[in-house]
C-alpha positions in Angstrom: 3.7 71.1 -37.3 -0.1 69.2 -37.3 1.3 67.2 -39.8 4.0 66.3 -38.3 2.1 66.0 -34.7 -0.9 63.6 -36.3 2.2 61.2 -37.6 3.5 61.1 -34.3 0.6 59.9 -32.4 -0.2 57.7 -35.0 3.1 56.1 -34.4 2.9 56.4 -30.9 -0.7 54.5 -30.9 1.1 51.6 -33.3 3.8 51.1 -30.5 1.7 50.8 -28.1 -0.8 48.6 -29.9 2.2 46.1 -30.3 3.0 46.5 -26.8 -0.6 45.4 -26.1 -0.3 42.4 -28.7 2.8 41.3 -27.0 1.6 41.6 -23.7 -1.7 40.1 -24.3 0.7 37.3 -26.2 3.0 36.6 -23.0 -0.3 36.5 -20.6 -1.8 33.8 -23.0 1.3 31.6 -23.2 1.7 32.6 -19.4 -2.2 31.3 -18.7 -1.9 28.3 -21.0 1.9 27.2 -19.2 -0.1 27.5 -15.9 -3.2 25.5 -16.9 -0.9 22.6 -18.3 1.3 22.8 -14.9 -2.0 22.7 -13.1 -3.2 19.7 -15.4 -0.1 17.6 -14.8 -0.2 18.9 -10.5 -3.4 17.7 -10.3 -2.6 14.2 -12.5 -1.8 12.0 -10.1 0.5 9.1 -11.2 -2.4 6.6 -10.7 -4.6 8.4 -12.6 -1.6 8.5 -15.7 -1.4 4.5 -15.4 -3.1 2.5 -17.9 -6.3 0.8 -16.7 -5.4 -3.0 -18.1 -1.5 -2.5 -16.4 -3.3 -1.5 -12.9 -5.7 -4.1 -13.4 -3.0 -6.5 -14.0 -0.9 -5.4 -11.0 -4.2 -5.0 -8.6 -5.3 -8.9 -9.4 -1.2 -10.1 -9.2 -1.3 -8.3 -5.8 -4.8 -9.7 -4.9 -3.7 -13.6 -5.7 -0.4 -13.6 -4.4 -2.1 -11.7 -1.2 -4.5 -14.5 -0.6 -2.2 -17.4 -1.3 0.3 -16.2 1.4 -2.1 -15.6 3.7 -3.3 -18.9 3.6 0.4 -20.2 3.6 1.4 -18.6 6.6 -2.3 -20.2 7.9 -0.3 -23.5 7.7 3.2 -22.0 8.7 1.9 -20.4 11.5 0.1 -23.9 12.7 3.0 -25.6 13.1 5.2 -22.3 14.3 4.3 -20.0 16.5 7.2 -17.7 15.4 5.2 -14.6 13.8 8.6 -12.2 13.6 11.1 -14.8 12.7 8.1 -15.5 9.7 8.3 -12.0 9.0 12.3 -12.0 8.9 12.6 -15.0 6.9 9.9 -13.3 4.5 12.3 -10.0 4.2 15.4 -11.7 4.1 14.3 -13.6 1.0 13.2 -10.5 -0.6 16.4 -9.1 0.0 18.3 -11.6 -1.7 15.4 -11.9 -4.5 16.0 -8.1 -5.1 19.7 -8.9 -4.9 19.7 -11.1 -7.7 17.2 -9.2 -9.7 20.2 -6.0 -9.5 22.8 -8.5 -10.9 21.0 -9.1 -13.7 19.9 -5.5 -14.4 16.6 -5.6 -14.2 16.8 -2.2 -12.1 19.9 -0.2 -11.1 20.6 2.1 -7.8 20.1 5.7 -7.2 23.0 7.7 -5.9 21.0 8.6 -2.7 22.2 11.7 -0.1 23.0 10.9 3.4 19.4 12.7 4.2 18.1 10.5 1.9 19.4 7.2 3.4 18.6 8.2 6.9 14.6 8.5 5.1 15.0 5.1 3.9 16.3 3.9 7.1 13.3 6.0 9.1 11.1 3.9 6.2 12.4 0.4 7.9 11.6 1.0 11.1 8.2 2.2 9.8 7.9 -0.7 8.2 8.8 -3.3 11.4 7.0 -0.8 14.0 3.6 -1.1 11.6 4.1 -5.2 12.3 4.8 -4.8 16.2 1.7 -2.3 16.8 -0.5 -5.1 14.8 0.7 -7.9 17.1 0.8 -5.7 20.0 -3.3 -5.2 19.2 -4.0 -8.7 19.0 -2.9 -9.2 22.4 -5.1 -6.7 24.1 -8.3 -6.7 21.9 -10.1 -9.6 20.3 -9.3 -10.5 16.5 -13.5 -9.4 15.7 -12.3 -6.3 17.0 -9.4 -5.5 16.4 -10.4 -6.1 12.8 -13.3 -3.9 12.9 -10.6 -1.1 13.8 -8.6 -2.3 11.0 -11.3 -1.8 8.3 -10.8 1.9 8.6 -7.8 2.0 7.1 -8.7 3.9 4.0 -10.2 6.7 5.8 -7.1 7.2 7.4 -5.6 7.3 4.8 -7.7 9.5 2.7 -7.6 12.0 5.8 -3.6 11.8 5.4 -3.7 12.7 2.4 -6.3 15.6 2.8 -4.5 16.8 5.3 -0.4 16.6 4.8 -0.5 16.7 0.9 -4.2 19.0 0.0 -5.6 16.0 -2.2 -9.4 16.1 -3.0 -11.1 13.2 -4.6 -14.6 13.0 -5.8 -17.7 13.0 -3.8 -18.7 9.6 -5.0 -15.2 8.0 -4.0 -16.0 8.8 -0.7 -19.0 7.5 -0.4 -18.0 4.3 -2.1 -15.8 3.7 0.8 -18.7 3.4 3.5 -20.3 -0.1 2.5 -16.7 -1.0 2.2 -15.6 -0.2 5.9 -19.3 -1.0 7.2 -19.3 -4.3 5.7 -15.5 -5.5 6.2 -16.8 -5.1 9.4 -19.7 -7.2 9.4 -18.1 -9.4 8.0 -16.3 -9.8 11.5 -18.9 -9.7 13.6 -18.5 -11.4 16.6 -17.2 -10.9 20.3 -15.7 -7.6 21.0 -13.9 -7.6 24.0 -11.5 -4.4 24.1 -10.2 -2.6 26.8 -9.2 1.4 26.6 -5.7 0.8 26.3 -6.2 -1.7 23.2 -8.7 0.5 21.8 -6.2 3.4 21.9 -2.8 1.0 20.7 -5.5 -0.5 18.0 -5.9 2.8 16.5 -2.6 4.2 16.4 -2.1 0.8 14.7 -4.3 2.0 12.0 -3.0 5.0 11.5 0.5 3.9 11.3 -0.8 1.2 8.4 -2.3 4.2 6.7 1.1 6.1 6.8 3.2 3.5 5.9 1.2 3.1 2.8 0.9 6.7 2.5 4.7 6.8 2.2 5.7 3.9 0.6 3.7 5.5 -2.4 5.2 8.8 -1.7 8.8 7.5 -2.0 8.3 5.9 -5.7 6.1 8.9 -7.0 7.1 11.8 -4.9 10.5 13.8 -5.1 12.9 10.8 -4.2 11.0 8.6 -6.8 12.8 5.3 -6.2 11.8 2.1 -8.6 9.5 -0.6 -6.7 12.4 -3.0 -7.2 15.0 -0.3 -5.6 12.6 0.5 -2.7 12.1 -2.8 -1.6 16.2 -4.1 -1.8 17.1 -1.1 0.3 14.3 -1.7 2.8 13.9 -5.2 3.4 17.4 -6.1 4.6 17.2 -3.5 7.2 13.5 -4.7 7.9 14.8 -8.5 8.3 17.4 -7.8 11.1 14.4 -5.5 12.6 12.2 -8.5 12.8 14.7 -10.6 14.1 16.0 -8.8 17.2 11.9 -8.4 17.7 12.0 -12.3 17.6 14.5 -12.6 20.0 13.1 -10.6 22.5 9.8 -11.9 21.9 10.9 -15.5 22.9 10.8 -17.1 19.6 14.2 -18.9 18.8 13.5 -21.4 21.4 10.1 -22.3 20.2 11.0 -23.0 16.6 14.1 -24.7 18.3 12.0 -27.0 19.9 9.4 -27.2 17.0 12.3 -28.3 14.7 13.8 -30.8 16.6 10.4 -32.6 17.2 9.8 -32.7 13.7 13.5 -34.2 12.1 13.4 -36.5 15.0 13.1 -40.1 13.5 12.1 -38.2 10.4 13.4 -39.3 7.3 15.8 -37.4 5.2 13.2 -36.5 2.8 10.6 -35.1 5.2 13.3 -32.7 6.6 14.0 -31.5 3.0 10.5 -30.8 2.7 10.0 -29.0 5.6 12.9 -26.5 4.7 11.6 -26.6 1.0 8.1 -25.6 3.4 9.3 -22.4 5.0 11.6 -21.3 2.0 8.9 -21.8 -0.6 6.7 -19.6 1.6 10.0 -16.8 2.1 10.2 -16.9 -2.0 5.7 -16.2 -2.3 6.8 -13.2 0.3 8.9 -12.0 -2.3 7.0 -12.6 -5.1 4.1 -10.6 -3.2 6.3 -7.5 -1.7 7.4 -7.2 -5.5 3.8 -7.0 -6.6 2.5 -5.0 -3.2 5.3 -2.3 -4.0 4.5 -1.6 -7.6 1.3 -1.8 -7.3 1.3 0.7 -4.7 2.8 2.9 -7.2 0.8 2.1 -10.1 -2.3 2.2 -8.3 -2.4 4.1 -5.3 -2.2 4.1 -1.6 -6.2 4.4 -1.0 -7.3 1.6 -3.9 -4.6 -0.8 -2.1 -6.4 -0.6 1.1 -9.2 -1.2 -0.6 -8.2 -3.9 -1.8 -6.6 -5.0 1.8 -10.2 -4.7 2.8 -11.7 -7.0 0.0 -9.2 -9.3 0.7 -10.7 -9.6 4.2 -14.1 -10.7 2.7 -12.9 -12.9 0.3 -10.4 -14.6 3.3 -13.6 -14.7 5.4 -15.6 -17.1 2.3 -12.4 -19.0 1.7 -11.9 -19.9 5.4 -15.6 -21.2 5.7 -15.3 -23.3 2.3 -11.5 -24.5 2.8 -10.8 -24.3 6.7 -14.4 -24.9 8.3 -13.4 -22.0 10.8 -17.1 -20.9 11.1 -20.4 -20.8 9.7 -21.5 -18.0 7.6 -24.6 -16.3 8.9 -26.9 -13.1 7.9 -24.7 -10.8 8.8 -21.5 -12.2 7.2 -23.0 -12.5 4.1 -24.6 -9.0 4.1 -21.3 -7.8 4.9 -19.5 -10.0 2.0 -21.7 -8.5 -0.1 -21.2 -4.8 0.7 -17.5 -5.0 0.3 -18.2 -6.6 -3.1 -20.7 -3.8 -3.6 -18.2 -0.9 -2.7 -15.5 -2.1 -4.2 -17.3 -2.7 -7.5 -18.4 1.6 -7.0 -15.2 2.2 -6.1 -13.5 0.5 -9.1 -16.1 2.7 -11.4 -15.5 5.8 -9.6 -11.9 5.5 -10.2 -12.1 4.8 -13.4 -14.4 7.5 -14.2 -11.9 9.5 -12.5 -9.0 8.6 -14.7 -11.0 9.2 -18.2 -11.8 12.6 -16.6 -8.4 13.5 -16.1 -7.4 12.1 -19.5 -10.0 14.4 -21.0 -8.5 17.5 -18.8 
C-alpha cells in the first residue's frame, strides 16, 4: 500500500508538472502574440514607409505644391473665379483618375452603401474646408488669417490625441513650436480681425486639420482605399460642389466677361493659348492631388501640415525674389529661418522615430 501510494503521487506530481509546462507554454506564446499585436498597433503606417519613398513623395508634393500656387498666382490675376478654379482643378482630376482606372493602374473597391455615404460625407468635407478658407479671408486680414492658419498641426496632433489615443514623442512636439511661431512671423503684418472672423478663422483650422486627419484615416484605417481610388471617387462629387458654390458666389459672369475681353480681336492662336492656360493649370492640380493624397498616406497627416507650413516660408522668399510683393525685414527672416529650423528637428525626430520602431 506505501508502495503503491509513493507511485501515485509521484505520478500525480508528473501530471501536474506537465500541466505547469503547458500552461507556462500557452502564457508565453500568449505574451509573445500580444507584444507583436502591440508592436504592429503601435506601427503606424508612416512609421512602416521607407524613408527614401517618403522622401520622394514629401519633395514631389512640396514642388508640385509651390508650382501651382504660383500658377493659380497668375490664373487668379486675370480671373477672379476662386470656385470655378477649384472645380476646373477637380474635374480634371476626375478624368485624370478616370483614365488612370482604364489602364489599370488601380482598380475599385466593392464599397457598402455606409461606406459610399462616408465618401460622399468626405466631399462635402472636402468643399466645406475651401468655403470656410474663403469665408475667413473676407472677414480677417490675409496676415491674420494666416497666423491662425499656422496652427494647423496642433490641431491636428490634438485630433489625433484625442479621437484616436496617439502619443508621439516629446521632442516632436516641441519641434512644432519654432514651426507655428515662425510661419507666423513670417506674416507679420496688419492684423485686423473682428470676433466673428476670429471664431469662422478657427473653425477653419480645425476643419483643415480633420480633413487631413481623415483623408489619411480613409487609406490607412479600416476602409483603406488606394490614393488613386480615394481621389476618383472624391473629386467628381467635389467638382459639381465647387461649381454650384461658383454660381452662387457670382462667378460665371465674371469669367464671362473676362473671356470675352480677352478673344476679342485676339487671334486664333492666343485663344488656344489661353485655354491651353487654364487646362495646363487643371492637369498640375491633378498631378498635385495625386501626389498630396499618397503622400498623405505615406507620410502622415501631421508631417504634411508641416510641410503646408514650410511651404508658407518658402512662398513668402519666392514672392520677394519673383513677384516683388514686399521687402523682407527682421522679422521675416527670423521667422524663415525658424520654420527651416523646425522642420529640419522635426524631419530628425521622425526619423529617429521610425528606426525606433523598426528596432521594436
Amino acid at each position: 500500500m506505501g508502495r503503491r501510494s509513493e507511485e501515485q503521487e509521484e505520478s500525480e506530481l508528473a501530471l501536474l508538472s506537465n500541466d505547469d509546462s503547458t500552461s507556462n507554454s500557452e502564457i508565453s506564446d500568449l505574451e509573445a502574440n500580444t507584444k507583436v499585436d502591440q508592436i504592429n498597433k503601435d506601427a503606424e503606417p508612416e512609421y512602416q514607409t521607407p524613408t527614401t519613398l517618403k522622401a520622394i513623395w514629401l519633395t514631389a508634393y512640396f514642388g508640385f505644391s509651390m508650382a501651382l500656387t504660383i500658377y493659380n498666382k497668375f490664373i487668379l490675376g486675370s480671373f477672379q473665379a476662386p470656385w470655378l478654379l477649384t472645380s476646373l482643378h477637380t474635374t480634371v482630376s476626375a478624368l485624370g483618375t478616370l483614365v488612370m482606372l482604364k489602364m489599370g493602374y488601380f482598380k475599385l473597391s466593392k464599397l457598402s452603401l455606409r461606406e459610399h455615404l462616408i465618401l460622399g460625407a468626405f466631399s462635402v468635407l472636402f468643399t466645406s474646408n475651401i468655403a470656410m478658407s474663403n469665408l475667413s479671408l473676407s472677414l480677417v486680414s490675409l496676415a491674420f488669417f494666416q497666423i491662425i492658419r499656422n496652427t494647423v498641426p496642433l490641431f491636428t496632433v490634438l485630433i489625433y490625441r484625442l479621437w484616436f489615443s496617439r502619443s508621439y514623442a516629446t521632442a516632436t512636439y516641441l519641434s512644432l513650436v519654432p514651426i507655428v511661431i515662425g510661419a507666423g512671423m513670417c506674416t507679420a503684418g496688419d492684423y485686423n480681425y473682428t470676433i466673428l472672423g476670429l471664431m469662422v478663422t478657427i473653425g477653419g483650422v480645425m476643419l483643415a486639420a480633420v480633413k487631413t486627419v481623415t483623408t489619411n484615416r480613409l487609406m490607412t484605417g479600416s476602409l483603406a482605399l488606394p490614393s488613386m481610388e480615394l481621389l476618383f471617387r472624391m473629386s467628381p462629387l467635389a467638382a459639381v460642389q465647387s461649381f454650384i458654390f461658383a454660381i452662387f458666389a457670382g462667378e460665371l459672369p465674371v469669367v464671362s466677361k473676362a473671356m470675352a475681353e480677352r478673344t476679342e480681336n485676339a487671334s486664333a492662336f492666343a485663344i488656344f493659348a489661353t485655354v491651353l492656360f487654364l487646362l495646363g493649370n487643371g492637369c498640375l492640380a491633378f498631378v498635385l492631388n495625386v501626389s498630396s493624397f499618397q503622400t498623405n498616406r505615406l507620410a502622415g497627416a501631421l508631417t504634411i501640415t508641416v510641410c503646408g507650413n514650410l511651404k508658407q516660408a518658402v512662398t513668402l522668399a519666392l514672392g520677394i525674389i519673383i513677384f516683388g510683393d514686399f521687402s523682407i525685414n527682421i522679422l521675416n527672416g527670423l521667422g524663415i529661418s525658424l520654420v527651416l529650423a523646425g522642420c529640419a528637428f522635426f524631419s530628425k525626430v521622425e526619423l529617429d522615430s521610425k528606426k525606433r520602431v523598426a528596432s521594436t
